[in-house]
Every structure is written in C-alpha cells, then in structure tokens.
C-alpha positions as CSV (number, residue, x, y, z in Angstrom):
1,X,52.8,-53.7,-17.9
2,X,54.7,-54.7,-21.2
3,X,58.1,-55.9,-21.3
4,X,61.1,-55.1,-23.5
5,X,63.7,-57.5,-23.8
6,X,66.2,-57.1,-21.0
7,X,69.8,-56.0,-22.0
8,X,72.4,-58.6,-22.6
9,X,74.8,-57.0,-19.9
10,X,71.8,-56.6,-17.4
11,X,69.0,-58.9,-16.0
12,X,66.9,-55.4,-15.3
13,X,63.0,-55.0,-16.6
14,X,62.7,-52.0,-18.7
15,X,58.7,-50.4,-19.8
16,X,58.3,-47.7,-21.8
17,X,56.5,-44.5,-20.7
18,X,53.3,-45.2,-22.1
19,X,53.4,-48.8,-20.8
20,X,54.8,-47.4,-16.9
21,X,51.5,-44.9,-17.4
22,X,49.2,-47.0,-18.5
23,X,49.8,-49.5,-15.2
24,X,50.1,-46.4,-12.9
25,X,46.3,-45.3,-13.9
26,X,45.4,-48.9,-13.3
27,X,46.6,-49.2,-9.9
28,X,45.2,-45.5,-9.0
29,X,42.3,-46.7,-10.4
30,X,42.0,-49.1,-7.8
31,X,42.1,-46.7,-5.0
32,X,38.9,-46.2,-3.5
33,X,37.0,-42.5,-3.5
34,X,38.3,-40.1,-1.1
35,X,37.1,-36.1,0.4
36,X,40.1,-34.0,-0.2
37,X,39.6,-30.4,1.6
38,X,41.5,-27.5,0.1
39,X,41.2,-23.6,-2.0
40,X,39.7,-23.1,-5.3
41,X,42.4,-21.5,-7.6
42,X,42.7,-21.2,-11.4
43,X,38.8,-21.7,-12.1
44,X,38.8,-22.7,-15.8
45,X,35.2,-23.1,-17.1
46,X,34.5,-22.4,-21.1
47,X,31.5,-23.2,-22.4
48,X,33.0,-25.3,-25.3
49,X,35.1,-27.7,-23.1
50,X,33.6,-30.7,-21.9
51,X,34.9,-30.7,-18.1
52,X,35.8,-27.7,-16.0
53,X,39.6,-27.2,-14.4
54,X,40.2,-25.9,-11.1
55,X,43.3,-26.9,-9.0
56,X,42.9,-27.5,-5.2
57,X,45.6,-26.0,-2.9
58,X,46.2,-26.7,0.3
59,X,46.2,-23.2,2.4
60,X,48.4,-24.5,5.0
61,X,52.0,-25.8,3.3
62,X,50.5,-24.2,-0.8
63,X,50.5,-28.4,-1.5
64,X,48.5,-28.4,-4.6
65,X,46.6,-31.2,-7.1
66,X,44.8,-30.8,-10.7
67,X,40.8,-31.4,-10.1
68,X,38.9,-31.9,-13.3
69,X,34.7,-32.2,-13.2
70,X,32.2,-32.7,-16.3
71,X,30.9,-29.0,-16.9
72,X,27.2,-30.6,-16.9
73,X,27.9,-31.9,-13.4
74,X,29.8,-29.2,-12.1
75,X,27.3,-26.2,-13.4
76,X,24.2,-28.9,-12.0
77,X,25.5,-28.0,-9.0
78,X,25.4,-24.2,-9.1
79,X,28.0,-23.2,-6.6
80,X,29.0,-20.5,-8.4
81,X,32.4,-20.6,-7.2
82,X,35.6,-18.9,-7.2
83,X,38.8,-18.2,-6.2
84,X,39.6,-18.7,-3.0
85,X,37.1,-20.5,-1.3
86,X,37.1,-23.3,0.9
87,X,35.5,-26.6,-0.4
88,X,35.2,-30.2,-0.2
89,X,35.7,-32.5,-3.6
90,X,35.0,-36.0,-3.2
91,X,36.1,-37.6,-6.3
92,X,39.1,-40.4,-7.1
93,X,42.9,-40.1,-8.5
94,X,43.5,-40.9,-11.8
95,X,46.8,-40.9,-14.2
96,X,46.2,-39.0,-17.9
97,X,48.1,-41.2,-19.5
98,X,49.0,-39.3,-22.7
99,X,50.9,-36.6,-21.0
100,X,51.7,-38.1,-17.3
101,X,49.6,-35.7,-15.6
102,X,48.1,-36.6,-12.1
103,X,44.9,-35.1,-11.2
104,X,41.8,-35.6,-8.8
105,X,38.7,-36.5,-11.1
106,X,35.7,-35.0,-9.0
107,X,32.2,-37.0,-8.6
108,X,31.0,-34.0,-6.3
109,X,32.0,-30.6,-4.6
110,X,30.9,-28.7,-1.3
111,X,31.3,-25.4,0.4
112,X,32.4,-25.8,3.7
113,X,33.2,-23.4,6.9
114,X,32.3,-19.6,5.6
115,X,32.1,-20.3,2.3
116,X,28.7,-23.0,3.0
117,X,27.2,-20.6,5.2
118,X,27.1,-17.9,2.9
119,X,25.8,-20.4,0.7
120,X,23.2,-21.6,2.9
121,X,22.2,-17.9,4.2
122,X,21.9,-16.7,0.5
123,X,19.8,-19.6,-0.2
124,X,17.8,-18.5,2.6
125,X,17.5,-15.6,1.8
126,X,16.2,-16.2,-1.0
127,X,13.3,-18.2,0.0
128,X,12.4,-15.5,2.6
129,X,12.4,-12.6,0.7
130,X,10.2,-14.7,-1.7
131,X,7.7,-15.0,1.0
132,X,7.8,-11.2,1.1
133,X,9.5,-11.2,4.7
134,X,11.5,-8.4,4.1
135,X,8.8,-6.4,1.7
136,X,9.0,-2.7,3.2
137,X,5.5,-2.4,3.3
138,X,5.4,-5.0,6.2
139,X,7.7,-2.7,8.1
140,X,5.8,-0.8,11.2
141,X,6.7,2.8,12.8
142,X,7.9,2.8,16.0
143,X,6.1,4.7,19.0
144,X,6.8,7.9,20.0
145,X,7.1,7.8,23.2
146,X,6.9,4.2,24.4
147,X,5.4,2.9,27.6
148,X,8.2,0.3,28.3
149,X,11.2,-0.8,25.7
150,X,11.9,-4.7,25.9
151,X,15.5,-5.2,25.4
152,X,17.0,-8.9,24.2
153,X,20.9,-8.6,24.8
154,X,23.8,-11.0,26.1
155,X,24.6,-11.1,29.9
156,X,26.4,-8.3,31.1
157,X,27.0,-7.6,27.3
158,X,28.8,-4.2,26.3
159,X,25.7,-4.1,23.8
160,X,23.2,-3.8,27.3
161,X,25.1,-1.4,28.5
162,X,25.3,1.0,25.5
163,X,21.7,0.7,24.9
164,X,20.9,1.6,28.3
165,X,23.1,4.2,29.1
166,X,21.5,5.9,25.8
167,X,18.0,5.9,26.4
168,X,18.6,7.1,30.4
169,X,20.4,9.9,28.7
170,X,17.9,10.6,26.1
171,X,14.9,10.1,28.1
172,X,15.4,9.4,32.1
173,X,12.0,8.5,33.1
174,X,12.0,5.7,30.2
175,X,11.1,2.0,31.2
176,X,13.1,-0.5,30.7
177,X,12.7,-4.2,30.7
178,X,16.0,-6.4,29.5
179,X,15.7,-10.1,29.0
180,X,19.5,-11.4,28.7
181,X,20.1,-14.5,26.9
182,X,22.6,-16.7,25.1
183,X,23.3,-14.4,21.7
184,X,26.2,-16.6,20.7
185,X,25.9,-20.6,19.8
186,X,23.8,-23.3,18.7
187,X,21.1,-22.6,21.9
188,X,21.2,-18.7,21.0
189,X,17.9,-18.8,18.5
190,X,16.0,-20.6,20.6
191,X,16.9,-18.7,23.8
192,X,15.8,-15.3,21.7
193,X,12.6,-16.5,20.3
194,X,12.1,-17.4,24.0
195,X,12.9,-13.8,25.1
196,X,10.5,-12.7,22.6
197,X,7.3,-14.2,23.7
198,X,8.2,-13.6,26.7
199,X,8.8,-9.5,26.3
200,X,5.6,-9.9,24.2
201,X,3.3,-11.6,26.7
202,X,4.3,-8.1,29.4
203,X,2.1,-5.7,29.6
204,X,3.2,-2.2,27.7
205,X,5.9,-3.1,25.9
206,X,5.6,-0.9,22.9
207,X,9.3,-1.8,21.4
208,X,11.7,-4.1,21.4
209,X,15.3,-4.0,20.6
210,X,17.3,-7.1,19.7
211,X,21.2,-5.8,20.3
212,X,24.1,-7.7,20.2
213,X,27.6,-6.5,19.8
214,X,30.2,-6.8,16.7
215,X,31.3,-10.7,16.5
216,X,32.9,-12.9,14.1
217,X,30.8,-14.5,10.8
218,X,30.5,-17.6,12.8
219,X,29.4,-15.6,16.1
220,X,26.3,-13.6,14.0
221,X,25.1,-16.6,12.6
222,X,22.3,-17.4,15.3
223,X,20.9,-14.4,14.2
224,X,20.0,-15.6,10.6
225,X,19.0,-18.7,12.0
226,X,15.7,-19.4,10.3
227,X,13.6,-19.9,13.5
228,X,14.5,-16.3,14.7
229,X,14.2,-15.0,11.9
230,X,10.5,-16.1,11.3
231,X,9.9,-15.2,15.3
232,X,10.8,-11.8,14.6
233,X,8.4,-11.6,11.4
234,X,5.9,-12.9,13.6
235,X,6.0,-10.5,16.7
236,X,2.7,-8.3,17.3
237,X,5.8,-6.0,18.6
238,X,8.0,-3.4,16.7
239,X,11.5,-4.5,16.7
240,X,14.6,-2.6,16.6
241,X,17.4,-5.1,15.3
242,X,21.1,-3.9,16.2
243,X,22.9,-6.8,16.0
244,X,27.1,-6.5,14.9
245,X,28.5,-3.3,13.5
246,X,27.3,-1.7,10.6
247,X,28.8,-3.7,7.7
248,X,27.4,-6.3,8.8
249,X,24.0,-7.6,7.5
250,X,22.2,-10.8,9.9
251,X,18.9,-11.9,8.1
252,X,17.4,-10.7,11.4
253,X,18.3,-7.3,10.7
254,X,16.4,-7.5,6.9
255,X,12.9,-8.8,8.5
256,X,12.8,-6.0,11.5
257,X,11.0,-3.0,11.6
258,X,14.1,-1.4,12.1
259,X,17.8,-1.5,11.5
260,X,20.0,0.3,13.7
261,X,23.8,0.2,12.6
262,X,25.0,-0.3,16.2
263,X,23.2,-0.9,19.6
264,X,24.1,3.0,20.8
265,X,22.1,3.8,17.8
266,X,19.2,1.9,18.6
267,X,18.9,3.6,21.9
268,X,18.5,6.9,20.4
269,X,16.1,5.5,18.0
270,X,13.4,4.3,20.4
271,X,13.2,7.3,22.7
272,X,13.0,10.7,22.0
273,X,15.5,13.4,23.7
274,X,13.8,14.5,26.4
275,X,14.6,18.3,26.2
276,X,13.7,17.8,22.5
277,X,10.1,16.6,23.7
278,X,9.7,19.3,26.5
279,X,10.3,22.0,23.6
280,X,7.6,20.3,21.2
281,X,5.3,19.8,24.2
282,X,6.1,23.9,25.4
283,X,5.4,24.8,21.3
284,X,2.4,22.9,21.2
285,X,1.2,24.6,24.6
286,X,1.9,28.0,23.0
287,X,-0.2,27.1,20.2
288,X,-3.2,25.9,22.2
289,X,-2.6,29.2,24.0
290,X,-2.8,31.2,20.5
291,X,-5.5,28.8,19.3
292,X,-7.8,29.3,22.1
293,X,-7.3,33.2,22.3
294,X,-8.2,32.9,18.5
295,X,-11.4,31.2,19.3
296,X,-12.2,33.6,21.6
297,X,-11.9,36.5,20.3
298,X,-14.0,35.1,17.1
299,X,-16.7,34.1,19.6
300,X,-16.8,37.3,21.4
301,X,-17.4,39.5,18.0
302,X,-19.9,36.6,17.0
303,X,-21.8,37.4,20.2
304,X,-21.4,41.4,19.6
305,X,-22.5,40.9,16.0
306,X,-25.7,38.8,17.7
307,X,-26.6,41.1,20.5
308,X,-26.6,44.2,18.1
309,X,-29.0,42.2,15.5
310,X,-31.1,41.6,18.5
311,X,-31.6,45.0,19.3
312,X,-32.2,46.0,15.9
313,X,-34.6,43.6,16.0
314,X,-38.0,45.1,17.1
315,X,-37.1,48.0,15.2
316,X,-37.1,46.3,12.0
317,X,-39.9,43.9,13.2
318,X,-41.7,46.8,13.5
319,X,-40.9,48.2,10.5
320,X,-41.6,45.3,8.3
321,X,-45.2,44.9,9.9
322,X,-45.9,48.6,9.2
323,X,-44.7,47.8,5.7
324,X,-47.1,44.9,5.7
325,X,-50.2,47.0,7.2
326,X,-49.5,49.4,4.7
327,X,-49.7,46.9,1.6
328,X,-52.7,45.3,3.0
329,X,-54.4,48.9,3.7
330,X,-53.8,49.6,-0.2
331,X,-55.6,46.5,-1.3
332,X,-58.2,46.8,0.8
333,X,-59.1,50.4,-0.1
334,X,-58.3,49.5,-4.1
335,X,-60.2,46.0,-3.6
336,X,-63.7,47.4,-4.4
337,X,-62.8,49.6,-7.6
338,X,-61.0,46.8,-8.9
339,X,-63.9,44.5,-8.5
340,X,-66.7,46.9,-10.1
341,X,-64.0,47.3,-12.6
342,X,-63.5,43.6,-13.3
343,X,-67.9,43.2,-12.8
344,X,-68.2,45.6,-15.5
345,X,-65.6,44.0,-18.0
346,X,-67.3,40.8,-17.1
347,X,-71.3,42.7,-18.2
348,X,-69.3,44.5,-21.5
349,X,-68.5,41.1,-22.4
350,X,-71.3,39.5,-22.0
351,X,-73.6,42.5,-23.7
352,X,-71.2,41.8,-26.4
353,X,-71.8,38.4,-26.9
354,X,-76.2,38.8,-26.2
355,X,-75.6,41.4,-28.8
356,X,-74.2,39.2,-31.5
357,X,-77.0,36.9,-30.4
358,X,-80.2,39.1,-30.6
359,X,-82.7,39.3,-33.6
360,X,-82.2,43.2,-33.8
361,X,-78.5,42.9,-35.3
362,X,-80.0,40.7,-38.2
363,X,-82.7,43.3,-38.9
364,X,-80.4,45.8,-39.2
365,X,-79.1,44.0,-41.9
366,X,-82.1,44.5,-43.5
367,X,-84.3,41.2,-42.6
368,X,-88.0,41.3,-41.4
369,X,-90.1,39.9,-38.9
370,X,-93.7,38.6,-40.2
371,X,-96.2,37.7,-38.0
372,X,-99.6,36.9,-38.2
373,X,-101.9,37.2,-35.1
374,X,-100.8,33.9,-33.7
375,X,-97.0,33.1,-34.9
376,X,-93.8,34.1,-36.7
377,X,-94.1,33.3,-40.5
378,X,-91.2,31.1,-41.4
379,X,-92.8,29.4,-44.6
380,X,-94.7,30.6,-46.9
381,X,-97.6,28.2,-46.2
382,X,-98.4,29.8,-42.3
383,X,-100.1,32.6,-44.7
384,X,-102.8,32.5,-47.4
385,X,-104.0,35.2,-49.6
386,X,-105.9,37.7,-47.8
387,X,-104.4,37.5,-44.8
388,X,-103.2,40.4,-42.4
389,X,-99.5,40.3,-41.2
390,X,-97.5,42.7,-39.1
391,X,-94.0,43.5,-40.3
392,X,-90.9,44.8,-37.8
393,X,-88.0,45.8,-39.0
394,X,-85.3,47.6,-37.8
395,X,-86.9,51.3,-37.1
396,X,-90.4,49.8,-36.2
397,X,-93.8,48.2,-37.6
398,X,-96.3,47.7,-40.4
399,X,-99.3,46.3,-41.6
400,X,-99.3,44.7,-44.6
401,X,-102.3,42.2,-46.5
402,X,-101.2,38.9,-48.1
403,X,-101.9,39.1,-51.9
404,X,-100.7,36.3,-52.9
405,X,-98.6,32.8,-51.9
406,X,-95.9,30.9,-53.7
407,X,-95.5,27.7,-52.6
C-alpha cells in the first residue's frame, strides 16, 4: 500500500481509500477458488451489460454476497434461472475497488437438490419425447376384461391395498398377481424393471398397473429414472401408471399406456363393474334373442314363398310347353306355304333375269334374225347374191332372196 507521511504528533501509518482498496483486492485475490451454496435473488441480466448480477443469500440466517458472471458465460450455460433456487457458484472474492464493493466473481454455477433434478428430468424429457416415447400413437387400449392384472406396488403399501380393494369390488372373480418391491431409493428402478419382466414372462397377464402412493419430489424420483422409464416403453404389456397424486407428473406416468391420477383410480380403470358387465352381457343376450327370431321368421316366409313356387311349378311348366307346342305347331303347318312362296319368288326372279337375257326381248325391239340353211348371218359376207335366207322377227318368219351384198 502507499504511505502518507505520518503526523508530527503521532508515529501511526495512514493510506488513503483507494490505496487500503487497492491492497485489499490484492490480498483477496490471493485466496484460492471456493463453492459457495446459497438462493438466487435479484436476477439482473440485460442484454446490453457485459456481466449478469445476481446476489446469493443464505436461506438459513438471510447472510447475503454480490455474485457477478460474464453474460456470455453465464447464458453458455443455459440454466435459465431464477429466483429462489438453490445453486452452487464456484468462483473467487474480489474487491471493486472504485466503489468498495465486495462481491463473489463466478467461474461457474449449478443447480443442486430440487432445483438440479428438475433440471436433469427436463433435460430428459426432452431427449425422450424426442425419441417419440411419449407420441400418443404408441399408446395401447387396455383389455376389457383381463385374464390376470400384474400389479408392481411397495410392501404392504396403502397404494396395494387401494388397488385391490377396488378391483374385488368392481369385479370379484378378477385375478390378481402383485409383485411388491422397493418403490422408494436408489435400488427402486432396478427392483421395478425386475418386477416387470418378471409379470411379463406369467402367463395371462393382460395389464399391468405400476401404483405407488403420494411422496415427496425426492421419493417420485425412481420413477423418472431413465432405466424404468425405457422398461416401461419396452413392455409387450399395457401398463397402467398411478404413481403420487394427481398433480404430480413422474416421466413414467408420460410413457404408459395409461395414466391414472391415483392408484383407487387405476383399479377402476382395469376392470369393469361387474353388474355393469352382467347388464351388457343380459342386453346382448336379448339381442341375439331378437336377432335370431328375426332370422327366423325371414327364413320361414323364404321357405313359404319356395314351397308355393314349387307347386306352381308344373302348372306353369306345363303351360309354357303347351305355349311351346303351340308355336312349333304354327310353323310347321305355315312352313310349306312359306316355302312355295319363297320357291316361287326365287323362279319370278330368275324368269326375270332369263327374260332380260333372251333373243326375243331384242326382237321386240325391232331386230331380225337371218339365217341361211346352215348359220346365223352376222356379216354380210356369210351371204352372196342369190341366196335364200329365212327372217324371224318378233311375230314369226319369212323368206326372203339376197339381191345384193355390201361389203
């Protein structure tokens, strides 16, 4: 530190506020780095300032120190904090010399107790929910009426009881198989994903319920322990989770089939009431009953409606086939006038065409046959002068002598 002069009247060393400040921060400076546990209060954070301000109080006695972080460091963290959680800051003291203002410079900060839990089941959570663990299309209806209900609870739990007592009184005849295990504590996830391979690998269990009563933050946390979790994703079994009361929300209950808000509540949701199902089951008998009369009587008119064709059957058998005789009588007894007819169209045609053919219809048109004793004439050298010819004509015959030829 500097010096002043010491007074004349006094042998006292005197420094001055900077220089007393200035070797305070230097001997805090040489204090090593240190984990200091306390509450979040008076978040500052602005995205113009360079560090972010919080102060740390001590829950206990309200004790309180000034923490000050780099905002790049503090928002690489991404705690999203606030007021009133419980963290850790390791970091070292230091002096602000200008205005005398002590304060805990932070290199790092945690959650700890509740507060890194949540942090650690949110994160969690995320990741499975990412896998699509919790997608509602993986969810699976549960049985109607199950052939045995596997049931994972604590020993001699209030939850086993309540489950119990509801499905006896909902469905007496019900089958009940209870696996009890440690619920609570580090071994309780392993314990349940050994229940549930084991509930898994009996034969007819159709459901299982995972129940477990209401419990501190700290006592539900086996059941959004990672391994269970996945276990319960995994089981070829629908499973009913009622773990806690209703408010609260295990990651176990999020990747069930089903969430019931308290273990009474999963009992009613796995069996039917049984009065409820002998009134469906007398309903449906009554239906059958209608159903089947139904049928009956539709089947009984079908064979009335069949017996009466079959005895009108000959008669219009018969009826048809006289029809039938009657149409083939007809065209036999018309058969022979229709083919003289059709023979005589046939010879008209013919004569028609012969006519149009024959020499006759040219010497009607005034034309002449000549012929000499031994041929038709057809040029004019077949004749020579003197020569007899025989004409025909139309209406008969002449003689006629050649006088003369024109070649």
């Amino acid at each position: 530190m500097s010096k002043v002069a010491p007074l004349p009247y006094d042998d006292r060393t005197v420094y001055s506020v900077a220089s007393f400040n200035r070797g305070v921060a230097q001997w805090l400076g040489r204090l090593p780095t240190v984990w200091v546990e306390g509450e979040v209060t008076e978040l500052r954070r602005h995205a113009r300032w360079a560090s972010v301000f919080l102060t740390l109080k001590d829950p206990a006695d309200g004790s309180s120190v000034a923490v000050t972080m780099p905002r790049g460091q503090f928002d690489g963290l991404r705690l999203d904090l606030a007021d009133g959680e419980r963290v850790h800051v390791y970091g070292r003291p230091e002096l602000f010399e200008q205005r005398g203002d002590f304060r805990l410079r932070a290199l790092s900060i945690e959650r700890f107790g509740v507060g890194a839990h949540l942090a650690a089941l949110e994160r969690l959570k995320t990741k499975l929910a990412a896998e699509g663990l919790f997608a509602v299309e993986r969810k699976r209806p549960l049985p109607l009426l199950p052939r045995r209900i596997g049931l994972i609870t604590g020993n001699d739990a209030a939850a086993k009881r309540d489950v119990i007592a509801t499905i006896q009184s909902r469905f007496p005849p019900a089958d009940v198989l209870v696996a009890e295990r440690y619920v609570q504590g580090p071994r309780a996830p392993l314990e349940i994903v050994d229940a549930l391979r084991a509930l898994c690998a009996q034969p007819g269990v159709d459901v299982i319920v995972l129940a477990r009563g209401g419990g501190s933050f700290e006592d539900l946390l086996p059941f959004s322990d990672e391994r269970l979790v996945r276990a319960v994703s995994a089981c070829p079994v629908p499973i009913v989770s009622a773990v806690g009361h209703e408010q609260d929300t295990p990651l176990c209950d999020l990747v069930a089939d089903v969430r019931a808000s308290t273990p009474t509540m999963a009992g009613k949701l796995v069996v039917p009431e049984l009065a409820q199902v002998s009134a469906r089951l007398e309903r449906a008998r009554e239906s059958l009953a209608r159903c089947a009369r139904r049928t009956l009587e539709r089947d009984a008119q079908r064979l009335a409606r069949s017996a009466e064709r079959l005895r009108a059957a000959p008669r219009r058998t018969l009826e048809r086939q006289g029809e039938r005789t009657e149409r083939v009588h007809e065209r036999l007894r018309t058969a022979p006038a229709l083919m003289v007819e059709r023979k005589r169209a046939a010879l008209e045609s013919t004569a028609g065409r012969l006519a149009v053919l024959s020499p006759v219809k040219t010497l009607e048109r005034g034309y002449a046959i000549v012929r000499t004793e031994s041929k038709v004439v057809t040029t004019s050298a077949d004749v020579a002068p003197g020569v007899h010819v025989d004409i025909r004509v139309a209406q008969g015959t002449f003689g006629a002598r050649v006088e003369d030829v024109d070649s």
